[in-house]
N, C-alpha and C positions, 0 to 999 in steps of 0.2 A: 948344800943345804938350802941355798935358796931354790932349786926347783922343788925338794920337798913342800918347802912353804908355801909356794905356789899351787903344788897340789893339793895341801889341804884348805888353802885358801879357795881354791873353785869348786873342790869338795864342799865345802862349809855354804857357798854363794849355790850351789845347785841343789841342794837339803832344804834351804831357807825356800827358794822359789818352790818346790816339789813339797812342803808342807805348811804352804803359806793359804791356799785356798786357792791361787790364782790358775796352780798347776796340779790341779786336784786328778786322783787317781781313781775317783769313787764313779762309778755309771751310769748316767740319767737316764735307762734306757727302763721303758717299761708298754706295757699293751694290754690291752682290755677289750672285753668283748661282750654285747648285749643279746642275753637270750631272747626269746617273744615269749609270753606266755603260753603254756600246753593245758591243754584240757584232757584232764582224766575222768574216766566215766566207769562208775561202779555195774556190776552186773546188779541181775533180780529176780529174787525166786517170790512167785507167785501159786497161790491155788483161788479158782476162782469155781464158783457153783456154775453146776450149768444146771440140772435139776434136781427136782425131789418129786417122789411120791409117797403118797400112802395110801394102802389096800388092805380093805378087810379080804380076807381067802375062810372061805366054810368048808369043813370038810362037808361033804355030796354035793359042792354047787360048782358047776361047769365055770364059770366066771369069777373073776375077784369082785369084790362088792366096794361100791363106794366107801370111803374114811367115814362118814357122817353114821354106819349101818352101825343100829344098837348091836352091840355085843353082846356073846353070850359062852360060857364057857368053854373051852377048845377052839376059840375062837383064836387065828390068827393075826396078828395085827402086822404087816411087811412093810417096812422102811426100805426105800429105795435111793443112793444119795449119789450123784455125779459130777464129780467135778474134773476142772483141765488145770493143769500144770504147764506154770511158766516160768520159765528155767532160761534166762539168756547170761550168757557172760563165757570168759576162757576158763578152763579149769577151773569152772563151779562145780561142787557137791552138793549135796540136800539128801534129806530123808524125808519121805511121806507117810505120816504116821495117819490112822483110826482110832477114834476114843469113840468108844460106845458104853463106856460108864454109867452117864447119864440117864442111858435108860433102864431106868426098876418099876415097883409093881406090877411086870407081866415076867412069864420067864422067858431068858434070853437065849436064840442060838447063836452060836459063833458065827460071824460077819460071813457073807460068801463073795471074797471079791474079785473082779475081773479087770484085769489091765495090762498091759503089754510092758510094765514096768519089773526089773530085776528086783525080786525079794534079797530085802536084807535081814536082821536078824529081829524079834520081838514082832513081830507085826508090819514092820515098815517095808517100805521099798526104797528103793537106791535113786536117785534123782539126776540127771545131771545135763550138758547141754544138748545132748541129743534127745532126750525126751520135752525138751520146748513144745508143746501144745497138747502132748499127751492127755487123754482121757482117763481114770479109774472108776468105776460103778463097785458100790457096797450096796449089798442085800441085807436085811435082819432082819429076821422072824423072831415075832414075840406074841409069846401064847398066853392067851387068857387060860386063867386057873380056875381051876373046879372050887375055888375059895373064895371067891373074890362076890361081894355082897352089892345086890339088887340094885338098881341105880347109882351102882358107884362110876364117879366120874372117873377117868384111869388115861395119864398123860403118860404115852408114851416116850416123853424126852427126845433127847436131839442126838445125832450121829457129830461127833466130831473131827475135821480135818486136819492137821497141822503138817507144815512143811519148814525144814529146820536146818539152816545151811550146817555142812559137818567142815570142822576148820583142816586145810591140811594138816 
């Protein structure tokens, strides 16, 4: 019996050390690490003018006629509007839309446009970072009408650009 006693007696004395604090079992081990700040940089779609005209066109007259020539009926009035597309970033989209709404009181032809951009659906075209500096040119003829009365002043309004990122 007394070696039992013994044994739980140093049983009892190595419990006490082993959860006493002195002989703690718990890990102070730990590690940490400082990132630097990153800079992240948005892409950017742009449309920027590069020109505009306006011409009068007569029918029987070899040349277009300055914007300032009084009008007179079957008189064409031609908008001409050019702008570049700026498209930077990865796996940017956009649409390049035409509003030519704005222009009434003369009658409107459908835009005639040129540009080396992929038509998408309604009028636009497809944008993206391969077309960065791209050009498109819009034409529209607006005809003066056989109704349209004697010094009336007659604004032909503005051609509209818009460029519209499309979300993945």
């Amino acid at each position: 019996m007394p070696k039992r006693l013994t044994r739980a007696a140093l049983a009892a004395a190595v419990a006490v050390v082993l959860l006493s604090g002195s002989g703690t079992t718990l890990a102070g081990w730990n590690d940490a690490e400082l990132r630097e700040g990153q800079v992240v940089g948005a892409g950017e779609l742009t449309v920027d003018a590069v020109s505009s005209d306006i011409v009068v066109v007569r029918p029987g007259v070899a040349q277009p006629l300055p914007a300032s020539t009084p009008l007179v009926p079957g008189d064409v009035v031609q908008l001409t509007s050019t702008v570049r597309v700026g498209a930077a970033g990865n796996l940017l989209a956009g649409s390049l839309g035409l509003e030519v709404t704005g222009l009434q009181g003369l009658t409107r032809s459908s835009p005639r446009v040129t540009t080396t951009l992929p038509a998408a659906s309604d009028g636009r075209w497809a944008v993206g970072p391969a077309d960065d500096g791209a050009t498109v040119t819009a034409v529209v003829d607006l005809t003066v009408p056989a109704t349209v009365s004697q010094r009336t002043a007659l604004d032909p309004g503005a051609i509209r650009w818009t460029l519209t990122q499309e979300m993945p």
